[in-house]
C-alpha positions in Angstrom: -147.0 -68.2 -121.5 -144.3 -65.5 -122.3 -140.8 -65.9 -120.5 -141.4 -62.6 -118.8 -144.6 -64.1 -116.7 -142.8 -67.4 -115.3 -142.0 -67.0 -111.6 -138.4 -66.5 -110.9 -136.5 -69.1 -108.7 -134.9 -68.0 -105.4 -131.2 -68.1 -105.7 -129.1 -70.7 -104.1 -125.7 -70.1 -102.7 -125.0 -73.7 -104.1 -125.6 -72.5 -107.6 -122.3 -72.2 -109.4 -122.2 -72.0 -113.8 -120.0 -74.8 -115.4 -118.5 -73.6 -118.7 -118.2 -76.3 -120.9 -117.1 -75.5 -124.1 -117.9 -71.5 -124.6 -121.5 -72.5 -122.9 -123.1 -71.6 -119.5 -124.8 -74.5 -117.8 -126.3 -74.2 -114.2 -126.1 -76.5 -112.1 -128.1 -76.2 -108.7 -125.9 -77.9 -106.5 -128.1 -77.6 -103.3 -130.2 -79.6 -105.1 -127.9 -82.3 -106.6 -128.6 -85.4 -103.8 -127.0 -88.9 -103.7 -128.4 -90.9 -105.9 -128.9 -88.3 -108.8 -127.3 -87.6 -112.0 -126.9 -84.9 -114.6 -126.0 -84.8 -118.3 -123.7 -82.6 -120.0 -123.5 -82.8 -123.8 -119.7 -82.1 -125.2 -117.2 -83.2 -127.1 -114.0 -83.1 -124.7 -114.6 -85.2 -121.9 -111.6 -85.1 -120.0 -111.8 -81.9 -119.4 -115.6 -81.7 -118.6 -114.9 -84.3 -115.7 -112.4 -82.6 -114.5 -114.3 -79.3 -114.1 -117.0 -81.3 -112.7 -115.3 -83.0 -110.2 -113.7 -79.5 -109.2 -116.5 -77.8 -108.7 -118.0 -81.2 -106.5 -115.4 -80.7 -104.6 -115.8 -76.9 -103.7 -119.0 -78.5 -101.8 -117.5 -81.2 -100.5 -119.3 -83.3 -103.2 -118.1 -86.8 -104.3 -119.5 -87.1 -107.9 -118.5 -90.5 -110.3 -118.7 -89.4 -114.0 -118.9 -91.6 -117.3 -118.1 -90.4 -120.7 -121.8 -91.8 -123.0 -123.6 -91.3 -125.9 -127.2 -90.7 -124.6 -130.0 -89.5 -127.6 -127.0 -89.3 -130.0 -125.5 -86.8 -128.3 -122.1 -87.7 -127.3 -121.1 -86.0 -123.0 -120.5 -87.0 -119.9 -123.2 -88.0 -116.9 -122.1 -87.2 -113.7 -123.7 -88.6 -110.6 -123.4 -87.9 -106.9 -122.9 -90.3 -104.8 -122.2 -91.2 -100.8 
């Protein structure tokens, strides 16, 4: 199945690009519950938290994020929680 054939998913207004190190990653907030996580591979964490927790913010968002090592691939997990 070609790229060009796969159905195209309706835009959010809680979809918002992080830029983590020169690289675009969506993140479909609208969709980002309690309870669920996401991983973002990198190699300064600090500062990935910090843009995470930013952008959490912007929809009133309370996230908790750990710097890991998950597959050998060293980045931070963020979760969303209550």
């Amino acid at each position: 199945m070609s790229m060009q054939s796969l159905p195209r998913l309706p835009m959010t207004t809680h979809l918002k690009q992080l830029e983590i190190e020169g690289v675009q990653i969506n993140i479909e907030w609208g969709k980002f519950i309690t309870g669920s996580s996401f991983f973002v591979p990198c190699l300064d964490n600090r500062a990935v938290v910090t843009h995470i927790i930013m952008v959490a913010k912007s929809f009133d968002m309370k996230v908790q994020c750990r710097a890991r090592v998950e597959n050998g691939m060293w980045g931070v997990r963020a979760w969303r929680v209550a």
